[in-house]
C-alpha positions in Angstrom: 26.7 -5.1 102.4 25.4 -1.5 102.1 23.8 -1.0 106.0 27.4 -2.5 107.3 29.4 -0.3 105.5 27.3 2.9 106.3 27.6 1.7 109.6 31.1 1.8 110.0 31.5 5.3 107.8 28.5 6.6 110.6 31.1 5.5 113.4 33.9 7.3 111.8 31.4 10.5 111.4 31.0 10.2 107.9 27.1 10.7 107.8 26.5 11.7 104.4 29.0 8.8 102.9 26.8 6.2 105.5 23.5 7.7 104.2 24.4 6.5 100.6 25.2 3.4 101.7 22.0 3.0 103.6 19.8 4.7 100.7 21.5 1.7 98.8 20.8 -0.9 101.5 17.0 0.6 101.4 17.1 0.2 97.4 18.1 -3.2 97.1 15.4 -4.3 100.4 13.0 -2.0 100.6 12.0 -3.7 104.0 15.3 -3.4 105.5 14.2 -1.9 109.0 17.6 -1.8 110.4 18.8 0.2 107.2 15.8 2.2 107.9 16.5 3.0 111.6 20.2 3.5 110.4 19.4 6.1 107.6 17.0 7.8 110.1 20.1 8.5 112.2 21.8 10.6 109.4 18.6 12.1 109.1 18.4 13.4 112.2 22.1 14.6 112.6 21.4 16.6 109.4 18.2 18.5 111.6 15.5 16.7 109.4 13.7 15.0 112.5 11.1 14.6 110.5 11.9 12.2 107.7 14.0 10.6 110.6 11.1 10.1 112.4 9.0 8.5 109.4 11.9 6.5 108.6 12.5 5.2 112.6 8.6 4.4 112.4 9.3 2.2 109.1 11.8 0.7 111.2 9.4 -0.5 114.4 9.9 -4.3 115.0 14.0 -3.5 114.1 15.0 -4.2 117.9 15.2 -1.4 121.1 17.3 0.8 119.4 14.5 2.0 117.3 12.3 2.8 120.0 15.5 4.4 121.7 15.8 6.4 118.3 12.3 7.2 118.3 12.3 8.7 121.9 14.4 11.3 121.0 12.7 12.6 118.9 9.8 12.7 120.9 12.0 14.8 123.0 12.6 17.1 120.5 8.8 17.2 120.0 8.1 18.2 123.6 6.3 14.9 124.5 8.2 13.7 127.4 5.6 11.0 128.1 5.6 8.8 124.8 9.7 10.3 125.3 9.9 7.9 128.5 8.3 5.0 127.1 10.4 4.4 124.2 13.4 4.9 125.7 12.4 1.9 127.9 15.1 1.0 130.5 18.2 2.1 129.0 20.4 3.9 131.8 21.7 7.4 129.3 21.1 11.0 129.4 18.3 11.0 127.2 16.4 8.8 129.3 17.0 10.7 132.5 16.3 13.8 130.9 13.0 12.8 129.4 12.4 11.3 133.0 12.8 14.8 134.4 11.1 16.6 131.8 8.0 14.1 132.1 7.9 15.2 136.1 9.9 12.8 137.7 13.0 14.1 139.0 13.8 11.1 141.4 14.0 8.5 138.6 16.0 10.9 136.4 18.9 10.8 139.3 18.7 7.3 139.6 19.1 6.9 135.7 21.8 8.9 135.5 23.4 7.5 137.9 23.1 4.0 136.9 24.4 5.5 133.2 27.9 5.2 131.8 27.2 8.6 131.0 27.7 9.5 134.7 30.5 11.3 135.3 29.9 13.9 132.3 29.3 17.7 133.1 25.8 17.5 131.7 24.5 14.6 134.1 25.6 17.0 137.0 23.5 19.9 135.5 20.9 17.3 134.9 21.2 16.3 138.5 21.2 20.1 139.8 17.9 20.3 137.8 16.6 17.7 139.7 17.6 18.5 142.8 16.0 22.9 142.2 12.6 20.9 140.9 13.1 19.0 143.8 13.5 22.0 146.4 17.0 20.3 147.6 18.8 23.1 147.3 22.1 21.3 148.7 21.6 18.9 145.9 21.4 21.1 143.3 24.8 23.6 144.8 26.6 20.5 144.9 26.2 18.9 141.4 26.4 22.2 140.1 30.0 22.8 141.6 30.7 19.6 140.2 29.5 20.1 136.7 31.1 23.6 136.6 34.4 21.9 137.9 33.9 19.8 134.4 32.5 22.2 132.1 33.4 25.9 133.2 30.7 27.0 130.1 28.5 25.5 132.1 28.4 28.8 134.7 26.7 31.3 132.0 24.0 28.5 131.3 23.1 28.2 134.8 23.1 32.4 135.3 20.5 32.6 132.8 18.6 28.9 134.0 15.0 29.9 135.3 15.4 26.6 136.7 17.8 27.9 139.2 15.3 31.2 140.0 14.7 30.1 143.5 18.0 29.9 144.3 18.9 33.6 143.5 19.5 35.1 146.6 20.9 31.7 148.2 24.7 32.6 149.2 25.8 29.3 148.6 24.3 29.5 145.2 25.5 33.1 144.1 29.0 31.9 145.0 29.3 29.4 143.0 29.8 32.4 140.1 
């Protein structure tokens, strides 16, 4: 049907050909919540979080997903708290980073780390983050070597991080650039 075939043309990174088929999947069953959760993603790749948001909300009951869906938004929204209970127990990014932005940078290493998503250049900075919240300033040198070893952009982002403000006149720090 309709949601299947927007889900594959989403996969392939066709949004605006999946939203058609998901505003068709909505048309025919106006109660289609995982059509609903679905044609909140292309909302939300297009910027219009909220109309992604009221469509994710339509879509409660739909399966973890949703929630997962809804926490990013909540992100976005600056409320790291709701943030950390919707994304539940999934092991990603997201739900490290809304683990450190709700205060908790132990539990936002640990998620990374337990993520497939790991090894990317981000999930160092994340863990560098952590680790200058933290006051572990070896922490936060090493995954920062790391994720500029991955992602040399990286570099300018940290210079201008006031995460990293602390760490200013730390040698090991300033030689990282």
């Amino acid at each position: 049907g309709h949601n299947n075939t927007g889900y594959i043309l989403l996969l392939q990174n066709k949004a605006n050909e999946a939203k058609a088929e998901f505003e068709a999947a909505l048309e025919a069953d106006a109660s289609n919540k995982i059509a609903s959760n679905n044609l909140g993603i292309c909302h939300k790749l297009a910027g219009n979080t909220t109309k992604a948001k009221e469509l994710y909300e339509a879509a409660k009951g739909a399966g973890n997903e949703v929630n997962y869906n809804i926490g990013i938004i909540n992100i976005m929204e600056g409320n790291y708290s709701a943030a950390t209970n919707n994304l539940g127990n999934y092991k990603s990014f997201n739900t490290a980073l809304a683990k450190l932005l709700n205060g908790d940078p132990g539990a936002a290493i640990k998620t990374i780390d337990g993520s497939d998503e790991k090894d990317m250049a981000l999930a160092y900075y994340l863990k560098a983050v952590a680790g200058a919240r933290t006051g572990n300033n070896e922490l936060t040198i090493n995954n920062l070597k790391t994720a500029f070893s991955k992602d040399a952009s990286l570099k300018k982002r940290a210079m201008k991080d006031i995460e990293f403000i602390k760490l200013a006149q730390d040698e090991a720090f300033r030689n990282l650039f």
